[in-house]
Kinemage of the C-alpha trace (Angstrom):
@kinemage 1
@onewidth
@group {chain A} dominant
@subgroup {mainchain}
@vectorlist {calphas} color= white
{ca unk a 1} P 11.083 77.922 -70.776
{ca unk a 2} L 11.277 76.482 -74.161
{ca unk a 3} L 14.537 75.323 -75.463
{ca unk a 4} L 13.474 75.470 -79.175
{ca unk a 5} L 15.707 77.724 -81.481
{ca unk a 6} L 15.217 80.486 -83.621
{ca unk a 7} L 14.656 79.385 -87.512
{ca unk a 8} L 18.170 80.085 -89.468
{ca unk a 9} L 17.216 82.836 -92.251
{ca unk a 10} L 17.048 81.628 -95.620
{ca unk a 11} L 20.195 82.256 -97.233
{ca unk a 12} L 19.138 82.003 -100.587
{ca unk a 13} L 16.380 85.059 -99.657
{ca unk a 14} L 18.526 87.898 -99.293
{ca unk a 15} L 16.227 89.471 -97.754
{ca unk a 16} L 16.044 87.819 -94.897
{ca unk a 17} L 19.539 88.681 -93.602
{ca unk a 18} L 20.739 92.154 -95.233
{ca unk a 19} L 18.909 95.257 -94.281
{ca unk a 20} L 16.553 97.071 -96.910
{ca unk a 21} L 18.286 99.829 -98.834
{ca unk a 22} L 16.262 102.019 -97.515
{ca unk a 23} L 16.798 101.379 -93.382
{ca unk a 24} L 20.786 101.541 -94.601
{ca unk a 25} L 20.127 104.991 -96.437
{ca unk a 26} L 17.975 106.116 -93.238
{ca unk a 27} L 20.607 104.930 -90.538
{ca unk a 28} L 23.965 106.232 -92.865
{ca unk a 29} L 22.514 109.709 -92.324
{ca unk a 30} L 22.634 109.551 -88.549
{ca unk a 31} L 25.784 110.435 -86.013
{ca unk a 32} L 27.693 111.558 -89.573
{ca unk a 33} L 30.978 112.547 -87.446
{ca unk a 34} L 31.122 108.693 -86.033
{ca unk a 35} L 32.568 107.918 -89.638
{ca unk a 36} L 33.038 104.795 -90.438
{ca unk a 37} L 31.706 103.671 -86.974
{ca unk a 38} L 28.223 102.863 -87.739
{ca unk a 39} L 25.114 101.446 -85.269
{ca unk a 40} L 26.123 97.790 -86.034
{ca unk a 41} L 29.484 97.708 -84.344
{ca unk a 42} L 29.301 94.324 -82.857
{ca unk a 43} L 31.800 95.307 -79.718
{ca unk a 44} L 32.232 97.921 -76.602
{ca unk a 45} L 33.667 100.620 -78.703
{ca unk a 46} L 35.732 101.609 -75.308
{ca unk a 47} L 36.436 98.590 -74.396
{ca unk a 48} L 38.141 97.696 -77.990
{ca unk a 49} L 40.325 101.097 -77.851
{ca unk a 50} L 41.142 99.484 -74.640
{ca unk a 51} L 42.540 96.360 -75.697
{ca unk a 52} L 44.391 98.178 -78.583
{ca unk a 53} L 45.728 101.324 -76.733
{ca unk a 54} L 47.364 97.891 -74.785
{ca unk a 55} L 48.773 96.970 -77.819
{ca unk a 56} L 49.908 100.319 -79.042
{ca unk a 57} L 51.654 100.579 -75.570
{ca unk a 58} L 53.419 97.330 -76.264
{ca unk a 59} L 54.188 98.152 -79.671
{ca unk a 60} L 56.319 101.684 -78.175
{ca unk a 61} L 57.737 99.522 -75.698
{ca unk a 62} L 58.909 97.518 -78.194
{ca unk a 63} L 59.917 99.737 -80.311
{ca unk a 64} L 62.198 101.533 -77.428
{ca unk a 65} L 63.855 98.652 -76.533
{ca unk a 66} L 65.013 97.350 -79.984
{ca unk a 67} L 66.442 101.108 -80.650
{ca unk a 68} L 68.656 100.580 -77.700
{ca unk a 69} L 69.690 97.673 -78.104
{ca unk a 70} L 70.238 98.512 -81.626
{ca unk a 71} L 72.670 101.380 -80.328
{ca unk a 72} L 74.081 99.735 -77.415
{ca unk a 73} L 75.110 96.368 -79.518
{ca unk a 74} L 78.686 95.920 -79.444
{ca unk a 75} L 81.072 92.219 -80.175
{ca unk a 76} L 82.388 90.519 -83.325
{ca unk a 77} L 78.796 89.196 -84.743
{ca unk a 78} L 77.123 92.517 -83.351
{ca unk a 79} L 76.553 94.541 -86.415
{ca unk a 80} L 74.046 92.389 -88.386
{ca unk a 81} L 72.561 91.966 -85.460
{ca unk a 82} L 71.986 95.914 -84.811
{ca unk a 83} L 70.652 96.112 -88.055
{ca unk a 84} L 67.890 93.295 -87.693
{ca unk a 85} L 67.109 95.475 -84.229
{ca unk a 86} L 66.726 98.379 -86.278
{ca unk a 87} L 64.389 96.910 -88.658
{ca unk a 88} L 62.211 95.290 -86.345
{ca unk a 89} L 62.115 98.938 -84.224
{ca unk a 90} L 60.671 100.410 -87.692
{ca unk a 91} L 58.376 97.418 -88.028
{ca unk a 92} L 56.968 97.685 -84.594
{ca unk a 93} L 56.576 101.670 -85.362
{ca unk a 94} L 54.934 100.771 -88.179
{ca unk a 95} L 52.462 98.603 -85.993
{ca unk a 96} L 52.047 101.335 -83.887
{ca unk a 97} L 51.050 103.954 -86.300
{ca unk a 98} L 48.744 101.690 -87.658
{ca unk a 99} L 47.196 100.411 -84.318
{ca unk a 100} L 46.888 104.432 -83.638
{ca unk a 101} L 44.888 105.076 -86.545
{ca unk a 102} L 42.350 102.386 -85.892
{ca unk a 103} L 41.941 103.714 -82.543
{ca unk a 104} L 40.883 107.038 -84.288
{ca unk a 105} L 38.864 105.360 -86.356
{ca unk a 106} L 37.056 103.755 -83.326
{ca unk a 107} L 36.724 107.260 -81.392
{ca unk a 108} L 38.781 106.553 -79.003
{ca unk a 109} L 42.464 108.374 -78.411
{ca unk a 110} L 45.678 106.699 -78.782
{ca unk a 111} L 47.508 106.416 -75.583
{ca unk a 112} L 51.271 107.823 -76.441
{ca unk a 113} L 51.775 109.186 -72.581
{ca unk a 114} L 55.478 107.970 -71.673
{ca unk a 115} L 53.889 107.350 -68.026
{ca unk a 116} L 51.852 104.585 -69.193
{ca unk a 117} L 53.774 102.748 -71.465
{ca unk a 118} L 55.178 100.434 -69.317
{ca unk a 119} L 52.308 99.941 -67.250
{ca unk a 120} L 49.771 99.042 -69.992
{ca unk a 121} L 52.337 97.181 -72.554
{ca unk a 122} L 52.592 93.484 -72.445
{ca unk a 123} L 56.180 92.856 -73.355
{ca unk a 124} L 58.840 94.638 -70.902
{ca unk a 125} L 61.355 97.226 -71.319
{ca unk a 126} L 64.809 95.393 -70.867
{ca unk a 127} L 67.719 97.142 -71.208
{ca unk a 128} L 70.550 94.440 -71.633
{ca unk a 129} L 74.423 95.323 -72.717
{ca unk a 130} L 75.210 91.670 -73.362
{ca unk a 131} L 74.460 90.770 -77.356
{ca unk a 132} L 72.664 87.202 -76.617
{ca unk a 133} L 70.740 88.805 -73.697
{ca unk a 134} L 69.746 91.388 -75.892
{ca unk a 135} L 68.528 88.573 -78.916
{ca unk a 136} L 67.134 86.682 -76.194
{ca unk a 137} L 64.836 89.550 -74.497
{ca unk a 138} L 63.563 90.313 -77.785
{ca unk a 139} L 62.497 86.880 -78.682
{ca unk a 140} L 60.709 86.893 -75.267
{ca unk a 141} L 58.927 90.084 -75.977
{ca unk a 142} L 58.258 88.949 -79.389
{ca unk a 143} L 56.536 85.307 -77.761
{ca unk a 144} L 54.478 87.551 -75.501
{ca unk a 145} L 53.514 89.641 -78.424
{ca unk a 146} L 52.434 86.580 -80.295
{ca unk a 147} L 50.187 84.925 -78.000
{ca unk a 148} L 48.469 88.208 -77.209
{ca unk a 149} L 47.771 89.146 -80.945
{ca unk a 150} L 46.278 85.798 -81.389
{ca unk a 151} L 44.141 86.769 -77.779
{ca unk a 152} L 43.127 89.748 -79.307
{ca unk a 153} L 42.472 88.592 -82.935
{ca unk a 154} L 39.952 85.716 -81.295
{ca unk a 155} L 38.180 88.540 -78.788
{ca unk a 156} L 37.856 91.055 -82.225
{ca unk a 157} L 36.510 88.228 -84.585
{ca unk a 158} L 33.753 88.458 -86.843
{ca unk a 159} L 32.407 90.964 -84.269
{ca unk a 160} L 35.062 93.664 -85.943
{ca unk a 161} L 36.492 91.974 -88.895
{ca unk a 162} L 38.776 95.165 -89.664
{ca unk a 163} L 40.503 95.186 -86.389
{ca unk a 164} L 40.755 91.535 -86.377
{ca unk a 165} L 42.816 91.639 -90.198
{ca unk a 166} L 44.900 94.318 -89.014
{ca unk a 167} L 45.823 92.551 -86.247
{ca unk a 168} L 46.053 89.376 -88.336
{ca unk a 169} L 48.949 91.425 -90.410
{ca unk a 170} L 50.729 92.647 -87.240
{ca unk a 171} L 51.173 88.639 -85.960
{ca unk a 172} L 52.291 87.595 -89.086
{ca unk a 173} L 55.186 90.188 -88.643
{ca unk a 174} L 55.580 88.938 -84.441
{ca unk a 175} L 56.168 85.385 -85.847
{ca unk a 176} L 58.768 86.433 -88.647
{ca unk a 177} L 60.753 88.411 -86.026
{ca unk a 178} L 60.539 85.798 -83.450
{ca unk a 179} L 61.787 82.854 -85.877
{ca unk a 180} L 64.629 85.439 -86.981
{ca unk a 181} L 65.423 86.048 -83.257
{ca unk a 182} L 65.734 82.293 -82.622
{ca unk a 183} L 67.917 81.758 -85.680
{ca unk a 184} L 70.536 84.113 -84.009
{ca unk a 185} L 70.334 82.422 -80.800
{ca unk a 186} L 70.438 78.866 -82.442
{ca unk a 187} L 74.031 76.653 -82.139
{ca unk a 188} L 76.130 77.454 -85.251
């Protein structure tokens, strides 16, 4: 077996590493309804909706459990507090919709059954009446969101660089609420 390796291309040739304009013509005219899903999709088309329809789950979960706890907040210090829940519930909406549409785009279906939200999602569904456990299950959910984004954004990678920016964007958010979360928990 020999153990030599290929030749890189020449990068200064493009030739030697983009497709002629006529084989990307030819292969644009096939499988028209795949849309922007062409041949060169470097991943398992189902197994991506997979991993997503994971994070759409925990993005509803989410979502359901900062409305509550947005409504059920009560004490002294309680309504700023409701009103960072709120904001985060539209922000993890927000994720949602957006993981949803990507889905589409990747022919799969977005997963909005009630029945298996819970059991796909990442983050739980904790109901809490007490303010600080209510802060403090959120920042938990948020830390589990974070570390599987970044999961995710390393299995997408340069394989599907769309998914992986999206998913980029949504972490960015995860951190922001997670610091703000800790703030409210921190000694004043």
């Amino acid at each position: 077996m020999s153990t030599m390796s290929q030749p890189r291309p020449d990068k200064t040739d493009p030739s030697q590493f983009l497709s002629s304009v006529s084989a990307l013509r030819k292969r644009a005219r096939k499988a028209l309804a795949d849309g922007a899903m062409t041949p060169d999709y470097g991943l398992d088309r189902e197994a991506a909706v997979q991993v997503l329809n994971a994070a759409l789950a925990t993005e509803l979960v989410c979502v359901l459990r900062y409305r509550r706890h947005h409504f059920m907040a009560k004490g002294l210090d309680a309504e700023p507090v409701a009103a960072e829940f709120l904001a985060h519930s539209n922000e993890e909406q927000d994720h949602a919709d957006r993981l949803a549409r990507r889905i589409v785009q990747l022919g799969g279906e977005p997963d909005f059954d009630p029945a298996h939200l819970t059991a796909h999602a990442h983050a739980e569904y904790v109901a809490c009446t007490k303010l600080e456990d209510m802060i403090r299950e959120n920042l938990v959910a948020e830390r589990i969101a974070i570390e599987s984004y970044r999961e995710m954004i390393r299995y997408f990678g340069d394989a599907d660089p769309t998914t992986r920016t999206l998913l980029e964007g949504i972490l960015a958010v995860e951190e922001s609420h997670a610091d703000e979360l800790a703030d409210l928990l921190a000694p004043a």
